[in-house]
N, CA, C and O atoms as a GROMACS GRO file, in nm:
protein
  548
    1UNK      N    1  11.155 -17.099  30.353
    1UNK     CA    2  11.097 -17.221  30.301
    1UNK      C    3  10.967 -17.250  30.376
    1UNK      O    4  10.956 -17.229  30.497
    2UNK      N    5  10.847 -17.311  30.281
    2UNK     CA    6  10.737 -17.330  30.393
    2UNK      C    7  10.734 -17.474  30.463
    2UNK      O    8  10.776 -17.582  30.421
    3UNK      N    9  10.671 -17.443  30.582
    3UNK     CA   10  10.643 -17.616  30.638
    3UNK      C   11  10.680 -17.700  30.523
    3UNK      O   12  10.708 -17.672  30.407
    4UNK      N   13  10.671 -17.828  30.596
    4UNK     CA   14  10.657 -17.914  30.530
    4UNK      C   15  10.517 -17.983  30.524
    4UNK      O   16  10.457 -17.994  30.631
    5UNK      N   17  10.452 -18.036  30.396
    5UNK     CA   18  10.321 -18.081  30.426
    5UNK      C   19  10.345 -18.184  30.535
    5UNK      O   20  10.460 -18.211  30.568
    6UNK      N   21  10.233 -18.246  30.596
    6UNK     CA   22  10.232 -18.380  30.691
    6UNK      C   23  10.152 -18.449  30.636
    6UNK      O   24  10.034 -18.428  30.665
    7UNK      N   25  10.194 -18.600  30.494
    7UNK     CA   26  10.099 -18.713  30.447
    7UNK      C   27  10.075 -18.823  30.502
    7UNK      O   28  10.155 -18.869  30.583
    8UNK      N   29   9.982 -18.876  30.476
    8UNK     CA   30   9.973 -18.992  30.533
    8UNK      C   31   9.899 -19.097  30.430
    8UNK      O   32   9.782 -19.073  30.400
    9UNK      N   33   9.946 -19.180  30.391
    9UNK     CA   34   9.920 -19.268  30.268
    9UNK      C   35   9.849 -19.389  30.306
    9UNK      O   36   9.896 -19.470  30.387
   10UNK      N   37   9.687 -19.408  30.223
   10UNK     CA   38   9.656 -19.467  30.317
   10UNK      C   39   9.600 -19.574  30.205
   10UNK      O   40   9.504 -19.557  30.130
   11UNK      N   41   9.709 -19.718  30.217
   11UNK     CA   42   9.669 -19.827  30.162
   11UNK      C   43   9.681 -19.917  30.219
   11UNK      O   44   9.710 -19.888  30.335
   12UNK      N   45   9.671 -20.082  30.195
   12UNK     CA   46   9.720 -20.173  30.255
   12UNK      C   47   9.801 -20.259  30.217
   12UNK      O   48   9.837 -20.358  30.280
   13UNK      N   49   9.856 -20.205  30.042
   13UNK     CA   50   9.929 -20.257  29.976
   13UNK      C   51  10.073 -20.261  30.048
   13UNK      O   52  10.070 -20.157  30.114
   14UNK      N   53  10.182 -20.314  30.069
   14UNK     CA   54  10.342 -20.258  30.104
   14UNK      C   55  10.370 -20.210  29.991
   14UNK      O   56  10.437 -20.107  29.986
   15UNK      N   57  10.335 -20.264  29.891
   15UNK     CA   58  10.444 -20.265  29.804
   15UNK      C   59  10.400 -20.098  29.708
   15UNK      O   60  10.478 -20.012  29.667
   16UNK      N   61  10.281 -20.104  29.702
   16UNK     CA   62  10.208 -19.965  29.665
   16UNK      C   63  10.280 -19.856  29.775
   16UNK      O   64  10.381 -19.803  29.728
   17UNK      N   65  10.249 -19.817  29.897
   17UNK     CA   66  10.261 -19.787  29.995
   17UNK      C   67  10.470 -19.756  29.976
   17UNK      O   68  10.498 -19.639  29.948
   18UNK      N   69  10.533 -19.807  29.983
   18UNK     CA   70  10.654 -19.813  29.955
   18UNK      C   71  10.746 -19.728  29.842
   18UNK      O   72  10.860 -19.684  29.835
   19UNK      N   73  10.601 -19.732  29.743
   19UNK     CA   74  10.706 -19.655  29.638
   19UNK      C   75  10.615 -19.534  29.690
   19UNK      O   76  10.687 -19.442  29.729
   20UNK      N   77  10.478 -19.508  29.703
   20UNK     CA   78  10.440 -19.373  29.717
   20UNK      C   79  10.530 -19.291  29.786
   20UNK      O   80  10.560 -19.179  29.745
   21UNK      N   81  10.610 -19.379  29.963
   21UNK     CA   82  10.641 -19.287  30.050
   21UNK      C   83  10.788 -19.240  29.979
   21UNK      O   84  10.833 -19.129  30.004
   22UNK      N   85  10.868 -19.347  29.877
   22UNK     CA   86  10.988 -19.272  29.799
   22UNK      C   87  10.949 -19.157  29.755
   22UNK      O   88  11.008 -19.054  29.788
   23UNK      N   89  10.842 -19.158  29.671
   23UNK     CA   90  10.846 -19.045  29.596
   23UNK      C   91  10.776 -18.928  29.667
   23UNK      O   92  10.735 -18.842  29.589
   24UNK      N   93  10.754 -18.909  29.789
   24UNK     CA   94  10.668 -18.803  29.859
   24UNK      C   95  10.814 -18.803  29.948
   24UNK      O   96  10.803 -18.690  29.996
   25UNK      N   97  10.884 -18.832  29.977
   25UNK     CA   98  11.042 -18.824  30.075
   25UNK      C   99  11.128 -18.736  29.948
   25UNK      O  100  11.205 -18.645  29.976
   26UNK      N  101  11.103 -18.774  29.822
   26UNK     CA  102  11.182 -18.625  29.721
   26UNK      C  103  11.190 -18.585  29.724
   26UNK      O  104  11.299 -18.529  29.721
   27UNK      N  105  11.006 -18.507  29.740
   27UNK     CA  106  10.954 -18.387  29.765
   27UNK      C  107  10.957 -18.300  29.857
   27UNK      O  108  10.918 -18.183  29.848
   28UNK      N  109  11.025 -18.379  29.997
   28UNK     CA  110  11.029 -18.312  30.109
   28UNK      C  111  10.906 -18.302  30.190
   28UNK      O  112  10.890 -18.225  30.284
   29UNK      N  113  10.820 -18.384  30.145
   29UNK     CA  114  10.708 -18.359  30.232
   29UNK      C  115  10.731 -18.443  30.383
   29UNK      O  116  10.844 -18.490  30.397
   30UNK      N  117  10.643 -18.463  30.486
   30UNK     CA  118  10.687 -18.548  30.612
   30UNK      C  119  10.500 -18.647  30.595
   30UNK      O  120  10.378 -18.642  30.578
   31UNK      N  121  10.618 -18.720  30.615
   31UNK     CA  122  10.522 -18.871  30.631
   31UNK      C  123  10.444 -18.875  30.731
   31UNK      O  124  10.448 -18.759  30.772
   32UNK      N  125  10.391 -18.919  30.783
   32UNK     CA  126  10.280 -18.924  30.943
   32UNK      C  127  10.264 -19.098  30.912
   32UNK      O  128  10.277 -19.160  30.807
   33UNK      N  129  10.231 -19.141  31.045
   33UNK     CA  130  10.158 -19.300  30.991
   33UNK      C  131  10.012 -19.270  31.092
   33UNK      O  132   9.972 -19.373  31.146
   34UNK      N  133   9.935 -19.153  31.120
   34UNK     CA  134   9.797 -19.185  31.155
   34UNK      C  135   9.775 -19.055  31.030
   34UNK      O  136   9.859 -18.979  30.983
   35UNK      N  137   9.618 -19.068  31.000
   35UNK     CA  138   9.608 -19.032  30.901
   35UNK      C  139   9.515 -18.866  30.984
   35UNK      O  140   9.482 -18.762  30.926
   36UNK      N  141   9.493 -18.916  31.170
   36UNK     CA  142   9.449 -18.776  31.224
   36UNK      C  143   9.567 -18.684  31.232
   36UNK      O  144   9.544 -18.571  31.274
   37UNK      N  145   9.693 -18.714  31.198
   37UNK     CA  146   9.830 -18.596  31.193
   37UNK      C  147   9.844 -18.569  31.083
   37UNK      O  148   9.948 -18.507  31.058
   38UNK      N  149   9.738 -18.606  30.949
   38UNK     CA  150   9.818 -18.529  30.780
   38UNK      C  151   9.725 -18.429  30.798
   38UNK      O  152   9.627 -18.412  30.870
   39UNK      N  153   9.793 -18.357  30.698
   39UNK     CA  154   9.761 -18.250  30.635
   39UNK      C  155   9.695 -18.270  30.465
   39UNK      O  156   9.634 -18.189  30.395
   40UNK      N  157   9.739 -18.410  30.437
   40UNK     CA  158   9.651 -18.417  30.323
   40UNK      C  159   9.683 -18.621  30.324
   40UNK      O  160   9.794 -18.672  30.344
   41UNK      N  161   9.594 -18.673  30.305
   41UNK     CA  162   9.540 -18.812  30.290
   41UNK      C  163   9.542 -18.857  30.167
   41UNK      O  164   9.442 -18.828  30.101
   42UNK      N  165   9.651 -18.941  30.094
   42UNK     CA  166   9.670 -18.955  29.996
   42UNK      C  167   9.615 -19.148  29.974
   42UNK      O  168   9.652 -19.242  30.045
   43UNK      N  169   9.530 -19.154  29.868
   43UNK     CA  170   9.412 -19.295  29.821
   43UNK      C  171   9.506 -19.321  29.717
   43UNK      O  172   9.484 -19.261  29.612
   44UNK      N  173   9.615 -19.406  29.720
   44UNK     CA  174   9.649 -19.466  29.572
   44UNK      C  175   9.503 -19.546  29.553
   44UNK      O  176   9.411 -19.589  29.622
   45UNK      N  177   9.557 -19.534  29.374
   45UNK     CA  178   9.474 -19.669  29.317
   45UNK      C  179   9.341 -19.617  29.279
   45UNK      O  180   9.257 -19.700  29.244
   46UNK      N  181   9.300 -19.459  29.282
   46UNK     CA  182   9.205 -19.459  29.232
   46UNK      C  183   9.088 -19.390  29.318
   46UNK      O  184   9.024 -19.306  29.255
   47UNK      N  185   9.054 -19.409  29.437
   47UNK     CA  186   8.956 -19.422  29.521
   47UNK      C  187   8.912 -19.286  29.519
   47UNK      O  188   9.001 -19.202  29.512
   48UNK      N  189   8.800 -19.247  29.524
   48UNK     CA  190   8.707 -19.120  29.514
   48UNK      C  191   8.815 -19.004  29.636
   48UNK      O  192   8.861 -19.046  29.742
   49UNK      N  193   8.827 -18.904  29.599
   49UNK     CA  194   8.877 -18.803  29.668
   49UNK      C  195   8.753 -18.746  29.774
   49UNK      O  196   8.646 -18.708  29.728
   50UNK      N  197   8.777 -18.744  29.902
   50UNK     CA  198   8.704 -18.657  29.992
   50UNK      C  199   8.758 -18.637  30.129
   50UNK      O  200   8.861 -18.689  30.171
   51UNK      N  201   8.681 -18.557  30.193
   51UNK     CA  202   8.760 -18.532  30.298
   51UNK      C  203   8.839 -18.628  30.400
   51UNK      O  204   8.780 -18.724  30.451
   52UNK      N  205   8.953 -18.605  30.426
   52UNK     CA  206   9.000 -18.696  30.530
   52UNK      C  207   8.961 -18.632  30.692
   52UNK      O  208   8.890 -18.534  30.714
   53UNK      N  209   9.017 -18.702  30.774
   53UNK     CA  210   9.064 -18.649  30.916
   53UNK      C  211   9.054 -18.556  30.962
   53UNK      O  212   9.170 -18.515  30.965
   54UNK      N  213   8.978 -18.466  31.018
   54UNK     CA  214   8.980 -18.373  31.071
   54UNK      C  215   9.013 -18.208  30.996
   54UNK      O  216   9.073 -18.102  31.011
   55UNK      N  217   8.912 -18.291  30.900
   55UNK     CA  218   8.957 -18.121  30.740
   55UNK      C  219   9.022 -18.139  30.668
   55UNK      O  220   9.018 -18.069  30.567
   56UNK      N  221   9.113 -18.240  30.680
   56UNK     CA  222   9.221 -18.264  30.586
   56UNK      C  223   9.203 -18.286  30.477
   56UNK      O  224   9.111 -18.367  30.465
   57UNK      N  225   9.256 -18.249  30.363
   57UNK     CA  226   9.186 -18.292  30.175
   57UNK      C  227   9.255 -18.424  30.170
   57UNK      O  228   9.377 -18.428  30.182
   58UNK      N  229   9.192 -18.519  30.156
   58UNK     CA  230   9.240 -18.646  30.098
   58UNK      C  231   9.234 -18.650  29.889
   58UNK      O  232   9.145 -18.648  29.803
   59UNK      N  233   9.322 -18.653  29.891
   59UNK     CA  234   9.391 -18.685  29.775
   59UNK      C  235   9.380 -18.842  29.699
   59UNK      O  236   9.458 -18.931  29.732
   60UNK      N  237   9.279 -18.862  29.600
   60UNK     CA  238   9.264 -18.997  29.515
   60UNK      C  239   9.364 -18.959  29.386
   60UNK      O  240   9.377 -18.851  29.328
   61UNK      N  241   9.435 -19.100  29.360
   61UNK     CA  242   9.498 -19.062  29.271
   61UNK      C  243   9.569 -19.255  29.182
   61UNK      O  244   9.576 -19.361  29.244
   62UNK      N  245   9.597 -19.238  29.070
   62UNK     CA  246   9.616 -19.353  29.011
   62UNK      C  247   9.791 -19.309  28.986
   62UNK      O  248   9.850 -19.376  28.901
   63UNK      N  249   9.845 -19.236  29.035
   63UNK     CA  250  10.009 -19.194  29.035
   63UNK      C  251  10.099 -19.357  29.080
   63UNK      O  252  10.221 -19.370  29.095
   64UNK      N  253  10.040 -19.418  29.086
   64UNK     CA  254  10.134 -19.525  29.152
   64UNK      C  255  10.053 -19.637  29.131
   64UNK      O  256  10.088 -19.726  29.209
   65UNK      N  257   9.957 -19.672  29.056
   65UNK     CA  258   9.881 -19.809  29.045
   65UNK      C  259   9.927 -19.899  28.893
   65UNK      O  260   9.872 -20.005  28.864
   66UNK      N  261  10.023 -19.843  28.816
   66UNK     CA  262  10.085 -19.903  28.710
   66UNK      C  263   9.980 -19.828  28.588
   66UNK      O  264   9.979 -19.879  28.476
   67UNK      N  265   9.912 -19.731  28.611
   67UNK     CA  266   9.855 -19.654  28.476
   67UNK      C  267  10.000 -19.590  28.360
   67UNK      O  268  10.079 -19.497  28.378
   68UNK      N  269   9.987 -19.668  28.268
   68UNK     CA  270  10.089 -19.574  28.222
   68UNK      C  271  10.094 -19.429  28.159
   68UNK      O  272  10.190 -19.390  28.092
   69UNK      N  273   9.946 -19.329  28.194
   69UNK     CA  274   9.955 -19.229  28.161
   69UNK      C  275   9.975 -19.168  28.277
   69UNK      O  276  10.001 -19.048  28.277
   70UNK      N  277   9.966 -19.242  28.399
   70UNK     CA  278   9.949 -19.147  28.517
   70UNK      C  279  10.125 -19.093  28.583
   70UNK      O  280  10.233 -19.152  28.576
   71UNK      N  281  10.098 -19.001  28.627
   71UNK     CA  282  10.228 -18.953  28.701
   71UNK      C  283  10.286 -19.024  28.770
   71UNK      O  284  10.236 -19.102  28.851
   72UNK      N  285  10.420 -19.004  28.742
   72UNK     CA  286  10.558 -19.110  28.829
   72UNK      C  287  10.600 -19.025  29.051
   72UNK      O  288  10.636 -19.056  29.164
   73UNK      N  289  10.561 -18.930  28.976
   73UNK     CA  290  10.652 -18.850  29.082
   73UNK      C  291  10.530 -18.722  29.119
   73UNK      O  292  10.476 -18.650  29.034
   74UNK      N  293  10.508 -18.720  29.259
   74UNK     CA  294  10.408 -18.643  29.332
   74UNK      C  295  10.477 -18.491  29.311
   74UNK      O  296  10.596 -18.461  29.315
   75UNK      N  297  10.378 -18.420  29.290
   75UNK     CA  298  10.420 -18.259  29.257
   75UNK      C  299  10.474 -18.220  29.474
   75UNK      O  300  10.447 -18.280  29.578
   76UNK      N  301  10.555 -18.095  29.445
   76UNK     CA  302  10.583 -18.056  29.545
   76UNK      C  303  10.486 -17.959  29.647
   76UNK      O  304  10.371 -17.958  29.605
   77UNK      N  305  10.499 -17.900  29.738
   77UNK     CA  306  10.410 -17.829  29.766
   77UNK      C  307  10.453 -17.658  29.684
   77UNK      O  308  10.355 -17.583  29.682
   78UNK      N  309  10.522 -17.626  29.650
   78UNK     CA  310  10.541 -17.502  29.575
   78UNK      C  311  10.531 -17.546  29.417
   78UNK      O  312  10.576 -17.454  29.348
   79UNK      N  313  10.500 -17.626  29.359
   79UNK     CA  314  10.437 -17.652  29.251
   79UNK      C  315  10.315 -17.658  29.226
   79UNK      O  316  10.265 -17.618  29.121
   80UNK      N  317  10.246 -17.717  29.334
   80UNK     CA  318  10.098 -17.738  29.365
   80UNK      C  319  10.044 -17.567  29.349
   80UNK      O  320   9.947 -17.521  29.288
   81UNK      N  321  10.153 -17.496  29.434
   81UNK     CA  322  10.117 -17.358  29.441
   81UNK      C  323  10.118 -17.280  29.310
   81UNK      O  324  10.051 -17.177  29.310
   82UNK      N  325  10.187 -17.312  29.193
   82UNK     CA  326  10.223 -17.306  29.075
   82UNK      C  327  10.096 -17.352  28.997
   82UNK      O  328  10.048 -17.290  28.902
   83UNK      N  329  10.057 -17.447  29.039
   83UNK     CA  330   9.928 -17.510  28.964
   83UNK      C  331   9.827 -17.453  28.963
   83UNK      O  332   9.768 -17.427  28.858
   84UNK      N  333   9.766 -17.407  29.126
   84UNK     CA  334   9.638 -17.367  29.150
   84UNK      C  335   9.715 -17.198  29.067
   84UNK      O  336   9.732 -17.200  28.945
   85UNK      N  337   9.732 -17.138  29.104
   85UNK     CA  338   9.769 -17.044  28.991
   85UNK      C  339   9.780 -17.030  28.859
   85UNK      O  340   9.786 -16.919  28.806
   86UNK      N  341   9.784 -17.148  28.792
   86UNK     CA  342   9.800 -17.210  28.631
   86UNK      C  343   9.632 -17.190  28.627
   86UNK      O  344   9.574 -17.110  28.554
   87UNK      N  345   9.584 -17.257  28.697
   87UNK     CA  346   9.446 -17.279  28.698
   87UNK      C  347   9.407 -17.164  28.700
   87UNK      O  348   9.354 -17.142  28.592
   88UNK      N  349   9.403 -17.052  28.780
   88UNK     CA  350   9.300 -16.983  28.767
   88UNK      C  351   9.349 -16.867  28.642
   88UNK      O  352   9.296 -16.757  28.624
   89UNK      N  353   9.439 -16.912  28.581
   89UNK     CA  354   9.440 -16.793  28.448
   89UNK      C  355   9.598 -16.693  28.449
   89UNK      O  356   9.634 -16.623  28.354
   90UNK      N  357   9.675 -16.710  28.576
   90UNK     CA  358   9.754 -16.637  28.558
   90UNK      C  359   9.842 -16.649  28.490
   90UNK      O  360   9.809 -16.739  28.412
   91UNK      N  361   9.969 -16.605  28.458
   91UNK     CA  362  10.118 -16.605  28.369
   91UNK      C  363  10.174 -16.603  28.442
   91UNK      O  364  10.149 -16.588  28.561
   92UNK      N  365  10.298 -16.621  28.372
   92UNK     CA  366  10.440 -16.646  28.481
   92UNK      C  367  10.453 -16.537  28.516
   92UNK      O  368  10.515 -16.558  28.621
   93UNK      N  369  10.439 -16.386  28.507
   93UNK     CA  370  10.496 -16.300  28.613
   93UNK      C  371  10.390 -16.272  28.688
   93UNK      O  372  10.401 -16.206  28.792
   94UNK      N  373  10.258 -16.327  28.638
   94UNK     CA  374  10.128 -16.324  28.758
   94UNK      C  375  10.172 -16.404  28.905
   94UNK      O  376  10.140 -16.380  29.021
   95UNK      N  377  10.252 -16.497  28.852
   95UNK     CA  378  10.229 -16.629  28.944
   95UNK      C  379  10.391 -16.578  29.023
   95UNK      O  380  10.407 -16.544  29.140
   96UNK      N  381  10.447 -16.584  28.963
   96UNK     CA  382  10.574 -16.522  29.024
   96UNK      C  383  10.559 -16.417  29.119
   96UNK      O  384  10.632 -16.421  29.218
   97UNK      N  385  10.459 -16.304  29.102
   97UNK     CA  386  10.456 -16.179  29.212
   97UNK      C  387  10.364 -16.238  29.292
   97UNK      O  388  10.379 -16.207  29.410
   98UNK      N  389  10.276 -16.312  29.270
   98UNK     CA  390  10.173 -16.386  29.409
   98UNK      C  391  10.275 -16.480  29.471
   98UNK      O  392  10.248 -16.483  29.591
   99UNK      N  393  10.384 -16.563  29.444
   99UNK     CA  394  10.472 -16.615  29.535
   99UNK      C  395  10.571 -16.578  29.559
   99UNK      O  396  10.641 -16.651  29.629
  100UNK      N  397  10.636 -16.426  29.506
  100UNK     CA  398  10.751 -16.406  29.515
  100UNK      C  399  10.840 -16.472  29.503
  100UNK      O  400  10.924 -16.510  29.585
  101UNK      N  401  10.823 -16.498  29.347
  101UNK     CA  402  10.947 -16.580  29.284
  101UNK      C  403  11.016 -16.525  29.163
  101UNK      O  404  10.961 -16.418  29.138
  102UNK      N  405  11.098 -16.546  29.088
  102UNK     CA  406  11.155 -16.511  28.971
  102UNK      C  407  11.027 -16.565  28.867
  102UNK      O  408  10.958 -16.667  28.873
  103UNK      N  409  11.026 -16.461  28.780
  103UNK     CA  410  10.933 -16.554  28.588
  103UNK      C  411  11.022 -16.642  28.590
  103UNK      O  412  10.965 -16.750  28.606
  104UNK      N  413  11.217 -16.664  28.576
  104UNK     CA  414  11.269 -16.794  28.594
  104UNK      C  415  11.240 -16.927  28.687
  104UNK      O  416  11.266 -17.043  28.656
  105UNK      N  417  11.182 -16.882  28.803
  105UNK     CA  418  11.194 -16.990  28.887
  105UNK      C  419  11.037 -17.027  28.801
  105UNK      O  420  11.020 -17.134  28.743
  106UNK      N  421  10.954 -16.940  28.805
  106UNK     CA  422  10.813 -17.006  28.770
  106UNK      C  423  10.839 -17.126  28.667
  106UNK      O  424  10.823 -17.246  28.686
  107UNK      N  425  10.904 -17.029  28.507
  107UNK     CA  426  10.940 -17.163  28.469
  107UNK      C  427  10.975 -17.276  28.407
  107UNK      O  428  10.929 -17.345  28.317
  108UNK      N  429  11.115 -17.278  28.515
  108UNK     CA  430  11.125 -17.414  28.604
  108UNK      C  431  11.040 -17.502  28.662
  108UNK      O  432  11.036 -17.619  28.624
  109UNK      N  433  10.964 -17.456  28.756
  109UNK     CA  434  10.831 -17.484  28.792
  109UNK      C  435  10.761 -17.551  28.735
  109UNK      O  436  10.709 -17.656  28.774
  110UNK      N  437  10.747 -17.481  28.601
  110UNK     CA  438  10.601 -17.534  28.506
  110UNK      C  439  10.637 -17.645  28.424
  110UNK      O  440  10.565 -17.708  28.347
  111UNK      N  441  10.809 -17.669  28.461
  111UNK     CA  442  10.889 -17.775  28.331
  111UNK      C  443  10.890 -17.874  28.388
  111UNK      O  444  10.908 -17.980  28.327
  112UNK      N  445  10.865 -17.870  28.569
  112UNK     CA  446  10.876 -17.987  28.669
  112UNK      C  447  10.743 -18.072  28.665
  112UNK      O  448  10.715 -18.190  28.687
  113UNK      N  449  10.678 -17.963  28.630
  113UNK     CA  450  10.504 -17.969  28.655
  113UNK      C  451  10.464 -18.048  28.559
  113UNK      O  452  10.415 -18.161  28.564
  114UNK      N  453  10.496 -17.961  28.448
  114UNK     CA  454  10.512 -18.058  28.243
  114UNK      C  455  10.522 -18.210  28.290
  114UNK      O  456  10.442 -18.302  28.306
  115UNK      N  457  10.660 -18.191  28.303
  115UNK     CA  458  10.731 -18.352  28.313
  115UNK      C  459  10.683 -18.447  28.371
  115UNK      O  460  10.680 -18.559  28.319
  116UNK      N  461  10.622 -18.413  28.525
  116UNK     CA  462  10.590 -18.521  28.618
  116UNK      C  463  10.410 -18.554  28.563
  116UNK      O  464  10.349 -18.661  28.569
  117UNK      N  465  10.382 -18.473  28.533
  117UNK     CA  466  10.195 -18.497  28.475
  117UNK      C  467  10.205 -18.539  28.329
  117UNK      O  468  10.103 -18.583  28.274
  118UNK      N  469  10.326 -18.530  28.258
  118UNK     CA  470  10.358 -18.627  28.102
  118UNK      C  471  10.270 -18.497  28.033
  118UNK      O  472  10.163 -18.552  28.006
  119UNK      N  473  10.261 -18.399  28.004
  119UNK     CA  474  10.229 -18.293  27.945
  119UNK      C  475  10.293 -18.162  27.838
  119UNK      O  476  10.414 -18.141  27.833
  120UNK      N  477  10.245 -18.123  27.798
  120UNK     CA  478  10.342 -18.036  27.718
  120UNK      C  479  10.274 -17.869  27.723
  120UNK      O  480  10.341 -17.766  27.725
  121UNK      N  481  10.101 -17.883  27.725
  121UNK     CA  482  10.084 -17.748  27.746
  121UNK      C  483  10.027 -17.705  27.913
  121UNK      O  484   9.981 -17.777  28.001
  122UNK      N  485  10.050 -17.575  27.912
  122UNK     CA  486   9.994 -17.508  28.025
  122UNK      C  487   9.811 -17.552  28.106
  122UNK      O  488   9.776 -17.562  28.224
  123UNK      N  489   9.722 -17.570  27.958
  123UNK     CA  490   9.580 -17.612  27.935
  123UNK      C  491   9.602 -17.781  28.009
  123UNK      O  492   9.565 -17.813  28.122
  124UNK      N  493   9.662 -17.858  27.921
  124UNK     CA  494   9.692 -18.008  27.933
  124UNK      C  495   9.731 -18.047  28.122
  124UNK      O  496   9.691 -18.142  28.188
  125UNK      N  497   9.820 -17.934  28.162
  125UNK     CA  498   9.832 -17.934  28.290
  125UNK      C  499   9.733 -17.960  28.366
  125UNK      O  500   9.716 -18.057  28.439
  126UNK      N  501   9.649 -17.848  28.342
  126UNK     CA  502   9.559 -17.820  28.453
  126UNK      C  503   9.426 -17.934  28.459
  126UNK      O  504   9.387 -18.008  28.549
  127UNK      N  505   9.385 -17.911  28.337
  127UNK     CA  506   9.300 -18.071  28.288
  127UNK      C  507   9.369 -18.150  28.330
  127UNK      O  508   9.312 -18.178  28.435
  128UNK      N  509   9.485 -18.232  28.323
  128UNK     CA  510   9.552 -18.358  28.423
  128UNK      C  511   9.484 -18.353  28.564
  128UNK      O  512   9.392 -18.420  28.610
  129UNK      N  513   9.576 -18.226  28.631
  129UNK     CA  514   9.582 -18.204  28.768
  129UNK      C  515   9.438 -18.175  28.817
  129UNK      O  516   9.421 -18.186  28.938
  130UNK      N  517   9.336 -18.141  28.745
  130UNK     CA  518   9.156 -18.137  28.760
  130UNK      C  519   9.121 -18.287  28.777
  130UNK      O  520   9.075 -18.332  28.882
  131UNK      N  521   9.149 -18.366  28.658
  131UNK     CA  522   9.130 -18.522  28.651
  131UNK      C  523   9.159 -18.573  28.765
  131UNK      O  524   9.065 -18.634  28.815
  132UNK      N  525   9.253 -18.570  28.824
  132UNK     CA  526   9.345 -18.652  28.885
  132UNK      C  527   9.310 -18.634  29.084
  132UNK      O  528   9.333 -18.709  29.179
  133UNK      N  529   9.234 -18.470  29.070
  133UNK     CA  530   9.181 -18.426  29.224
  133UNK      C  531   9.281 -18.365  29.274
  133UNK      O  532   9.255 -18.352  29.394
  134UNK      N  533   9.412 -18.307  29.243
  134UNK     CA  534   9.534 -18.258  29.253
  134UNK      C  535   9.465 -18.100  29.320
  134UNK      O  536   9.481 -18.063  29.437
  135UNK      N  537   9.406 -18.040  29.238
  135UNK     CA  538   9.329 -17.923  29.241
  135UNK      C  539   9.160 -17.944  29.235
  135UNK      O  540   9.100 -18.051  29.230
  136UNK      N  541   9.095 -17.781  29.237
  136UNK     CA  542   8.989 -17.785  29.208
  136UNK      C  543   8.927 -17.685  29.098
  136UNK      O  544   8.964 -17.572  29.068
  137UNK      N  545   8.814 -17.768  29.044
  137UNK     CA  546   8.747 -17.624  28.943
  137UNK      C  547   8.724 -17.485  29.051
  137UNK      O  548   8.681 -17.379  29.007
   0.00000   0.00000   0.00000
């Protein structure tokens, strides 16, 4: 299994702040509360994506500000890995032999991926997860 990411969510809302850290505790990721110990800097509500802390990718995102097209539930870090692979063109047994996974586990993967970004195609994915700063062109 890999690390776990290290986030650090950085609002001043509680109540924003509260549901993000539920749904990033699903995922298994590990929480931090300074934002110089993440590994990625997560902006509810919108706020321009750029670098955080010490290299770290800070992450803007409307997943938790009451958009009702936006995502309920933060992708995992082996989905993310699933994604940037969606993105650059591969198939499920492309993406499967670059992570050494089953074409089944992939997807699974891509149905978790579907679901949580409210999507139905492979294209629709990646355009979300582009929109959203999830990934990059």
């Amino acid at each position: 299994m890999p690390p776990s990411l290290r986030v650090f969510v950085d609002t001043a809302d509680p109540e924003v702040a509260g549901r993000v850290r539920e749904d990033l505790a699903r995922t298994g990721w590990t929480l931090v509360t300074r934002a110089s110990e993440a590994d990625i800097v997560i902006r509810p509500g919108g706020a321009a994506a750029a670098e955080g802390p010490a290299g770290t990718r800070a992450i803007a995102t409307t997943a938790w500000d009451g958009d009702a097209h936006a995502p309920v539930e933060a992708l995992t870090p082996r989905e993310l890995d699933v994604l940037r692979l969606l993105a650059e063109g591969a198939g499920n047994r492309a993406i499967g032999e670059r992570l050494g996974i089953s074409d089944h586990t992939v997807k699974f993967h891509l149905a978790a991926i579907f679901g949580k970004l409210g999507v139905t195609t492979r294209t629709a994915a990646v355009r979300r997860a582009l929109r959203l700063g999830w990934i990059e062109a």
